[in-house]
C-alpha positions as CSV (number, residue, x, y, z in Angstrom):
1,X,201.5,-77.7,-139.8
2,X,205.0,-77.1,-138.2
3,X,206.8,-79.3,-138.5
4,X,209.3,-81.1,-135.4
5,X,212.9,-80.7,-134.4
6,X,215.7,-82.7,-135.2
7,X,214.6,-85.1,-132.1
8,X,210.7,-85.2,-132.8
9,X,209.5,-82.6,-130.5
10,X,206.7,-79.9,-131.3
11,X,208.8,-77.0,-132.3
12,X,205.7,-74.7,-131.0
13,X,206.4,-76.5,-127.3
14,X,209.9,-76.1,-127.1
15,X,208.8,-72.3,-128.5
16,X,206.4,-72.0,-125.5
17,X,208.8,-73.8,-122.9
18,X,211.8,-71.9,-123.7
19,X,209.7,-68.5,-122.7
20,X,208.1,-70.0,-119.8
21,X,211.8,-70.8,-118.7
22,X,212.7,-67.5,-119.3
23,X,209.8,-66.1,-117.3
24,X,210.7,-68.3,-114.5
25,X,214.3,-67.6,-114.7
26,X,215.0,-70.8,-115.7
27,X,218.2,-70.0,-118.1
28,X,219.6,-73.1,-119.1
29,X,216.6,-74.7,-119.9
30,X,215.6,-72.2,-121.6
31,X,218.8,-71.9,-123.9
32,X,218.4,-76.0,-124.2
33,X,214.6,-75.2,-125.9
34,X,216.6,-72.5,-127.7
35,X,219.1,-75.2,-129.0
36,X,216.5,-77.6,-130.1
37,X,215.0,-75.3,-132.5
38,X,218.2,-73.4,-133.5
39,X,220.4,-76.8,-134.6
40,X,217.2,-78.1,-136.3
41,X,216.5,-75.5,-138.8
42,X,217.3,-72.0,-140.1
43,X,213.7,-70.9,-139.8
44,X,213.4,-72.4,-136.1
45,X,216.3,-70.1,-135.2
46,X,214.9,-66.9,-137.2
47,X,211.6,-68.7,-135.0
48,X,213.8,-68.3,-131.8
49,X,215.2,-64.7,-132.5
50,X,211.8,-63.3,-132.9
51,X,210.4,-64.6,-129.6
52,X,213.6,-63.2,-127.7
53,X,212.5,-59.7,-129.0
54,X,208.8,-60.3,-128.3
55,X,209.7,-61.9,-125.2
56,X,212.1,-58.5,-124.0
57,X,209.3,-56.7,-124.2
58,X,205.7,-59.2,-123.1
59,X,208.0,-60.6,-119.9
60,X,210.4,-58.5,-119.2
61,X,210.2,-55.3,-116.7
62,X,211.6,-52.5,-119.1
63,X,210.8,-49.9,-116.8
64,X,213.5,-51.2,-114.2
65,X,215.6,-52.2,-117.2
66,X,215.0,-50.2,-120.7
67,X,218.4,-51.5,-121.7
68,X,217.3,-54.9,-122.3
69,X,214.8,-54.1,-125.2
70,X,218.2,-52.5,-127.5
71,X,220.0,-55.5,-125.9
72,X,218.2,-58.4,-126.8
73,X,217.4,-56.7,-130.4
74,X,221.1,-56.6,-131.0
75,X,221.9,-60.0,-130.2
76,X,219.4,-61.4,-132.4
77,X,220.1,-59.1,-135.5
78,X,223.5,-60.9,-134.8
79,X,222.4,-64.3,-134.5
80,X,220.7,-63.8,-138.1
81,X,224.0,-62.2,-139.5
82,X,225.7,-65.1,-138.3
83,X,223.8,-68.1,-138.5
84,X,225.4,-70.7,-140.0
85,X,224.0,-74.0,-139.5
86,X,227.6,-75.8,-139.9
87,X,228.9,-73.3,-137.4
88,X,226.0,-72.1,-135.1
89,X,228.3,-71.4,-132.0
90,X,228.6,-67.3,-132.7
91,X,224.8,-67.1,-133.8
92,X,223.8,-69.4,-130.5
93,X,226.1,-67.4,-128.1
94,X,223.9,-64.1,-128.9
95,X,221.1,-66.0,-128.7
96,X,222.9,-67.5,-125.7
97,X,223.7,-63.8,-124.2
98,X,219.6,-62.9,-124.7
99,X,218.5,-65.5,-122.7
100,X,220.7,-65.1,-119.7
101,X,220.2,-61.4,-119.7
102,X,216.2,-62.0,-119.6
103,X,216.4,-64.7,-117.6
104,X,218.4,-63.2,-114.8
105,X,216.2,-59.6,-115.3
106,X,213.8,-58.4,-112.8
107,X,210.1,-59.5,-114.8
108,X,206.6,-57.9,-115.2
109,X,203.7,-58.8,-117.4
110,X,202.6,-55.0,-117.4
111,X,204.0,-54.7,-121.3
112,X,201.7,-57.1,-122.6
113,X,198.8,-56.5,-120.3
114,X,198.6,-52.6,-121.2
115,X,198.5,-53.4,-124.4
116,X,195.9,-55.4,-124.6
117,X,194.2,-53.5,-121.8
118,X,194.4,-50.7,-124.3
119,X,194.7,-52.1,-127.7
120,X,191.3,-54.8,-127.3
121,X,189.3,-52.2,-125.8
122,X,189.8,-50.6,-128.7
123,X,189.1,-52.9,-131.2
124,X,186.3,-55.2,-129.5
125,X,184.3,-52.6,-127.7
126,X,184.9,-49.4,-130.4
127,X,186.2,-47.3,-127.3
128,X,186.9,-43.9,-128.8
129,X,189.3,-41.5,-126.3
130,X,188.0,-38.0,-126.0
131,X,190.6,-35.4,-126.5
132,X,190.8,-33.5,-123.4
133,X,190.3,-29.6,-123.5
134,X,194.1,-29.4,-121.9
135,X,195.2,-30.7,-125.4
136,X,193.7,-28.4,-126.7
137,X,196.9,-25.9,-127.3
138,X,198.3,-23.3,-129.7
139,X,199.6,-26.2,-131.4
140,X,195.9,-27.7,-132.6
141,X,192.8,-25.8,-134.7
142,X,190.6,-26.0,-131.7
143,X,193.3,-24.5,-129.2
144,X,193.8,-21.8,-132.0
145,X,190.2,-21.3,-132.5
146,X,190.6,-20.5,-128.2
147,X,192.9,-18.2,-129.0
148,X,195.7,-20.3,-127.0
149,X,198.7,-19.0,-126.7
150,X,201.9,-19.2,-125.8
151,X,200.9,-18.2,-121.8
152,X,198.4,-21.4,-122.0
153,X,201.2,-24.0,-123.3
154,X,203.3,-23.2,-121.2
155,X,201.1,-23.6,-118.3
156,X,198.9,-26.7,-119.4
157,X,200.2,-27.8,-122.9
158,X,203.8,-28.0,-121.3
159,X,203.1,-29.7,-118.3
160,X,205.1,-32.6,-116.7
161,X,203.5,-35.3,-114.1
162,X,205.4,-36.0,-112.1
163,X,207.0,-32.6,-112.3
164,X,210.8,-32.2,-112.7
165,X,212.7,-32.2,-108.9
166,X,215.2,-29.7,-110.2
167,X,214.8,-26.1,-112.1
168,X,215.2,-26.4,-115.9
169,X,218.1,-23.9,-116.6
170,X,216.8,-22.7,-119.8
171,X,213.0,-22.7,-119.7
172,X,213.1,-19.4,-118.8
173,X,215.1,-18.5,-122.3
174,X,213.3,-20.4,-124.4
175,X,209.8,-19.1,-123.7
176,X,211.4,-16.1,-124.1
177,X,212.7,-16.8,-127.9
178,X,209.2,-18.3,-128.5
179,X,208.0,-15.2,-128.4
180,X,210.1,-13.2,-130.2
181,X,209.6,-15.5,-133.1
182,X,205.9,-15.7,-132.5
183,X,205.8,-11.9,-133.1
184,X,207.9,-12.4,-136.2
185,X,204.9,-14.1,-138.0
């Protein structure tokens, strides 16, 4: 069982209050959740560091803001350098930073629920993907079983959606060089 913080509260609830702060933007009550755990213990705070991270990534929208994932990752590795539990102010200001960051950051819930979209359907239902016959390139047995060439990768293996808005400079050049060295085998 866990055990509480330094002033009797479920360290799991202040876990779970400080992220639901954070989801709802709620910064300083979600750094005085943080605090609760972080002056109680050293393994509350490595506690708190690894929710930030999971938290940048289950809450936050990283497609509007890929930053924040590298960010928050940072400022915990820091807070673990610098923990000191007679000195926490350096190790809380990272954690400190974190928090405002993701609490001020535009959020989303698509992370975690494409994961799990994904990931359970795997597990719980045995879904097995089919490998479409566009995968299927010079680069696999089956494509070179096709006979798949060069011609076909660039045309299906090599194919962008959505496609690029501007020409790619050197294309052009390196399909070019592809097949010089293709020859050379």
């Amino acid at each position: 069982m866990i055990p509480d913080t330094r002033n009797g509260l479920p360290a799991m609830a202040c876990v779970s209050a400080m992220q639901k702060a954070i989801r709802r933007g709620m910064e300083r009550e979600a750094m005085q959740f943080a605090v609760e755990l972080i002056h109680t213990s050293k393994a509350f705070h490595s506690m708190v560091c690894k929710r930030l991270e999971i938290i940048s990534h289950e809450d936050i929208d990283t497609q509007e803001n890929p930053a924040i994932v590298p960010f928050v990752a940072t400022a915990v590795a820091q807070a673990m350098r610098w923990y000191d539990a007679e000195k926490p102010g350096a190790s809380r200001m990272a954690i400190g930073n974190a928090i405002r960051l993701m609490s001020r950051a535009k959020k989303s819930r698509e992370g975690d629920h494409f994961a799990a979209a994904v990931g359970l359907r795997s597990m719980l239902e045995g879904f097995v993907p089919t490998i479409p016959d566009w995968a299927n390139d010079r680069h696999t047995i089956a494509g070179k079983k096709l006979g798949r060439g060069l011609d076909h990768f660039r045309k299906e293996g090599a194919k962008l959606i959505p496609p690029p808005t501007a020409d790619d400079p050197y294309e052009d050049e390196a399909y070019r060089l592809w097949a010089i060295k293709q020859q050379g085998k």
